[in-house]
N, C-alpha and C positions, 0 to 999 in steps of 0.2 A: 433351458430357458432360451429359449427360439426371439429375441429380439429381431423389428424391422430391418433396423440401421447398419446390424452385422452382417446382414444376410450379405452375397456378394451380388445379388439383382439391384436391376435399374433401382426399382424401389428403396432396396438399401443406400444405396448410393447415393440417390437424391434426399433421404433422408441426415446421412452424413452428412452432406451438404448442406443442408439445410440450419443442422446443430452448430457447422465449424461456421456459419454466418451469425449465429446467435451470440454466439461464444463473443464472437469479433466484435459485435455490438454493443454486448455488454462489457466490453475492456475498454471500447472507447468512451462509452457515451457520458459517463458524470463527469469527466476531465475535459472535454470539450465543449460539456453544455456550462459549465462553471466557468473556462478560459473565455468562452464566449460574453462572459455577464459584464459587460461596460463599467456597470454602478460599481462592483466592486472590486476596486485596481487590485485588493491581493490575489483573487483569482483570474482575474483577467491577463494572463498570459501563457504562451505558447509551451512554457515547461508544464502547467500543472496537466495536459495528458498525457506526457512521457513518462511523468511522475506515477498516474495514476495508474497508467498501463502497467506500470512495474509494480504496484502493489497490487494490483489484479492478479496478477503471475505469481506471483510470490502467495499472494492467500489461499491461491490455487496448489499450490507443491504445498503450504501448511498442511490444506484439507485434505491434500493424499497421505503426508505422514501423519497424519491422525486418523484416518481412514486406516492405514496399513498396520498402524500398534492394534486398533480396534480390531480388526480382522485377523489379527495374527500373521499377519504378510511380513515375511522381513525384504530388506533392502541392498542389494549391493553394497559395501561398506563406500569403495571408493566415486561413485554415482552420487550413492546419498550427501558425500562430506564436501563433492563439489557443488552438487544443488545449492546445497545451505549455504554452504561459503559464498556463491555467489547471488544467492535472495537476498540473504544481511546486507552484505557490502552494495550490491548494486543500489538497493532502495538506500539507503541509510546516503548513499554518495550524491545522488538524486537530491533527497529531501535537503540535505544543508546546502547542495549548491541552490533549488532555489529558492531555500532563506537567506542567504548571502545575494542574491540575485535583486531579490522584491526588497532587501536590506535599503536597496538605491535607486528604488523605482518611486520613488516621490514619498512626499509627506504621510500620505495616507495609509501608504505601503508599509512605512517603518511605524507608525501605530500599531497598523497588526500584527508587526511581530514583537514588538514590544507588550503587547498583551498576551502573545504567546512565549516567552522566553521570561517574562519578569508580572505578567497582571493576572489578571484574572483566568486565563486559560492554562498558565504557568503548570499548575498539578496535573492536568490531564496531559500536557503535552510530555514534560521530564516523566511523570511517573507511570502511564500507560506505553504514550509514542516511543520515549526514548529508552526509557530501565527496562519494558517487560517485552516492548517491540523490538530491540537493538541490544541493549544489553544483555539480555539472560539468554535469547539465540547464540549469542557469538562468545559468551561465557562455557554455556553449555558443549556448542560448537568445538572450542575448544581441549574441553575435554574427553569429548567423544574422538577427538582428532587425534588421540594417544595410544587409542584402543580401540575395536570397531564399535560404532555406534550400534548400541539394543535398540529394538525397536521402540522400548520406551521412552529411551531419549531423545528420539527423532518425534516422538506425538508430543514430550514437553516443546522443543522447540517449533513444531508446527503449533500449539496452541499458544503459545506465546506472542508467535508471529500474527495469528490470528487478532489476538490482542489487541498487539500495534499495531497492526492495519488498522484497527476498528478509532482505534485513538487519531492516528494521523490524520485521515480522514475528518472527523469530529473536530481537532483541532484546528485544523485549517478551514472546517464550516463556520467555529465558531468565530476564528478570528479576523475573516471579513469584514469588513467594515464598511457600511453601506454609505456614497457619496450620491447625494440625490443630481442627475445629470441637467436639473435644471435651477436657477439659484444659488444661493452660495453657499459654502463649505465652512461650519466652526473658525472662528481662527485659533482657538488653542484646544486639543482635548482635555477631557476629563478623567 
């Protein structure tokens, strides 16, 4: 299977190239174009694309360890146990600091998280973002940390991770809250 991209000619190369700028784009660009949105102070700020880069990264190492149980691929035991450890932890350290962050970035700010920790968004955030995104990887983690991880335990926790990505994401779309930039703002929510 003769691909362009591998080849070692110009053409390959320029195609490499081409893919590791795609790549680039697409880790930046929903975290920058949301940090950029005015209207809505919860995503208007300069953590959500270091945030989001790191869930880009991390969905990326899920999709190989689920790619690699699929295929029958195994893993370096001590490669694999450092990856995870550090996809959990880095995102997971990410995402509450800036809920603690937006916690004190105005009125509007602590609505959205107040509907994300306690309202309406509350189930998708604890039971997707947090239990099956955060908890079952570093549960699972864990236990594979005793003994080398099987391949299948490494595509549970890529698909979990997979998961919480998907919820984090979501949760934080839904829990924006839109302040129209012209007029005035509720005085009390609902």
């Amino acid at each position: 299977l003769g691909v362009p991209w591998a080849s070692g000619d110009r053409l390959g190369q320029a195609l490499m190239g081409l893919s590791l700028l795609g790549v680039a784009g697409i880790l930046v660009y929903k975290g920058f174009v949301y940090a950029a949105s005015r209207a809505i102070p919860f995503w208007n700020t300069p953590l959500l694309p270091p945030l989001y880069i790191a869930y880009a990264l991390r969905g990326g190492i899920a999709l190989l360890f689920v790619l690699g149980a699929a295929l029958g691929r195994t893993f370096e035991a001590e490669s694999a146990r450092a990856i995870e450890l550090w996809v959990v932890l880095s995102t997971a350290i990410l995402l509450f600091f800036y809920l603690a962050v937006m916690m004190n970035a105005g009125v509007t700010t602590a609505e959205s998280i107040r509907q994300l920790v306690r309202g309406r968004i509350s189930v998708a955030f604890y039971g997707g973002a947090v239990l099956v995104g955060l908890v079952v990887p570093v549960a699972v983690g864990l236990a594979g940390y005793f003994s080398p991880p099987p391949t299948g335990l490494l595509a549970v926790v890529g698909l979990a991770s997979l998961v919480g990505d998907f919820y984090v994401k979501y949760s934080i779309s839904k829990a924006g809250i839109y302040v129209p930039l012209t007029g005035t703002f509720p005085a009390r929510a609902r």
